[in-house]
N, C-alpha and C positions, 0 to 999 in steps of 0.2 A: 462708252464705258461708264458703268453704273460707279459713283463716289464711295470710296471706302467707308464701311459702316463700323468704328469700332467698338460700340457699346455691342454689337449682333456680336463681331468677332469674339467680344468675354464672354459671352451666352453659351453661343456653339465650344468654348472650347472649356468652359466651367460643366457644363451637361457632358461633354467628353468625360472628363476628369472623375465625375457624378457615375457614368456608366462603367469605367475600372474598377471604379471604389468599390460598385456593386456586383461587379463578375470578382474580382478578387477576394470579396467576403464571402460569394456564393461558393465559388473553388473550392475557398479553406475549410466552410462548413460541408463540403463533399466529402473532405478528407478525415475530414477530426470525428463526425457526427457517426461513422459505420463503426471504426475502431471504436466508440464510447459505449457505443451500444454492445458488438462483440464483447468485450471487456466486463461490461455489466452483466450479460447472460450467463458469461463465464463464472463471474460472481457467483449470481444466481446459482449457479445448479453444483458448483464447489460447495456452498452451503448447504444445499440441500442434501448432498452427498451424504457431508458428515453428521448432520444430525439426524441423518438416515442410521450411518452406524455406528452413532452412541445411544440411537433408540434401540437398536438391534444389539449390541453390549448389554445395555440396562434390562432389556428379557430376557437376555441369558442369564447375568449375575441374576435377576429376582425368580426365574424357573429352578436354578440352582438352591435358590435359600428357600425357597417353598419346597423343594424335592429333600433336603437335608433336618428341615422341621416336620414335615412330613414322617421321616423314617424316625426321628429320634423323640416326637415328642408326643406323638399318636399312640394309643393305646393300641393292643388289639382289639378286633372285632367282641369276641367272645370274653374279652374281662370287663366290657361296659356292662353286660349283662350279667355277670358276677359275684357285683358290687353289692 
Protein backbone atom coordinates (compact mmCIF):
# COMPACT_ATOMS: atom_id res chain seq x y z
CA UNK A 1 0.00 0.00 0.00
CA UNK A 2 1.54 3.29 -1.41
CA UNK A 3 1.77 6.05 1.89
CA UNK A 4 -0.67 8.78 1.81
CA UNK A 5 0.39 11.84 -0.27
CA UNK A 6 -1.28 14.86 1.25
CA UNK A 7 0.32 17.69 -0.47
CA UNK A 8 -1.03 15.44 -4.11
CA UNK A 9 -4.42 15.21 -2.19
CA UNK A 10 -4.56 19.45 -2.09
CA UNK A 11 -3.49 19.38 -5.86
CA UNK A 12 -5.99 16.99 -7.27
CA UNK A 13 -8.70 18.38 -5.18
CA UNK A 14 -7.77 22.52 -5.67
CA UNK A 15 -7.62 21.65 -9.75
CA UNK A 16 -11.10 19.99 -8.89
CA UNK A 17 -12.41 23.03 -7.42
CA UNK A 18 -10.29 25.14 -10.43
CA UNK A 19 -12.34 22.91 -13.14
CA UNK A 20 -16.08 23.96 -11.41
CA UNK A 21 -15.12 27.26 -11.19
CA UNK A 22 -14.48 27.08 -14.84
CA UNK A 23 -17.56 24.97 -16.12
CA UNK A 24 -19.77 27.26 -13.92
CA UNK A 25 -18.38 30.49 -15.49
CA UNK A 26 -18.64 28.72 -18.90
CA UNK A 27 -22.49 27.81 -18.10
CA UNK A 28 -23.33 31.37 -16.99
CA UNK A 29 -21.62 32.95 -19.88
CA UNK A 30 -23.81 30.31 -22.14
CA UNK A 31 -26.80 31.76 -20.62
CA UNK A 32 -26.37 35.51 -20.19
CA UNK A 33 -24.12 36.11 -23.46
CA UNK A 34 -27.23 34.79 -26.29
CA UNK A 35 -30.07 36.92 -24.34
CA UNK A 36 -27.24 40.07 -24.49
CA UNK A 37 -26.90 39.75 -27.82
CA UNK A 38 -30.80 39.01 -28.60
CA UNK A 39 -31.46 42.23 -26.65
CA UNK A 40 -28.90 44.28 -28.46
CA UNK A 41 -30.20 43.38 -31.97
CA UNK A 42 -33.54 44.04 -30.71
CA UNK A 43 -32.06 47.47 -29.73
CA UNK A 44 -30.54 47.70 -32.93
CA UNK A 45 -33.34 47.36 -35.29
CA UNK A 46 -36.16 49.20 -32.76
CA UNK A 47 -33.86 52.12 -33.56
CA UNK A 48 -33.52 51.85 -36.68
CA UNK A 49 -37.18 51.42 -37.09
CA UNK A 50 -37.92 54.79 -35.74
CA UNK A 51 -35.57 56.77 -37.33
CA UNK A 52 -36.78 55.11 -40.24
CA UNK A 53 -40.20 56.76 -39.46
CA UNK A 54 -39.38 60.12 -38.50
CA UNK A 55 -37.11 60.22 -41.72
CA UNK A 56 -40.26 59.23 -43.48
CA UNK A 57 -42.56 62.07 -41.28
CA UNK A 58 -39.88 64.70 -42.17
CA UNK A 59 -40.48 64.06 -46.25
CA UNK A 60 -43.78 64.14 -45.82
CA UNK A 61 -44.07 67.53 -43.59
CA UNK A 62 -41.08 68.98 -46.07
CA UNK A 63 -43.12 67.59 -49.53
CA UNK A 64 -46.18 69.31 -47.97
CA UNK A 65 -44.48 72.67 -47.40
CA UNK A 66 -42.74 72.59 -50.79
CA UNK A 67 -46.24 71.52 -52.39
CA UNK A 68 -48.04 74.66 -50.43
CA UNK A 69 -45.05 77.23 -51.30
CA UNK A 70 -45.21 75.93 -54.56
CA UNK A 71 -48.98 76.76 -55.11
CA UNK A 72 -48.95 80.03 -53.25
CA UNK A 73 -45.88 81.67 -53.84
CA UNK A 74 -44.92 80.74 -57.65
CA UNK A 75 -45.96 83.04 -60.18
CA UNK A 76 -47.52 81.85 -63.35
CA UNK A 77 -45.87 80.77 -66.22
CA UNK A 78 -47.02 83.44 -68.52
CA UNK A 79 -46.75 86.61 -65.93
CA UNK A 80 -42.82 86.14 -65.74
CA UNK A 81 -42.83 86.95 -69.25
CA UNK A 82 -45.16 90.00 -68.79
CA UNK A 83 -43.09 91.69 -66.65
Amino acid sequence: MEPYDEALNFTVWGMDNERLAYDDAVSEKRRIIPQQVRDLIEGILNHERSTEFQVLERDAQDDLSMDFERTHTCKPFRSCYLE
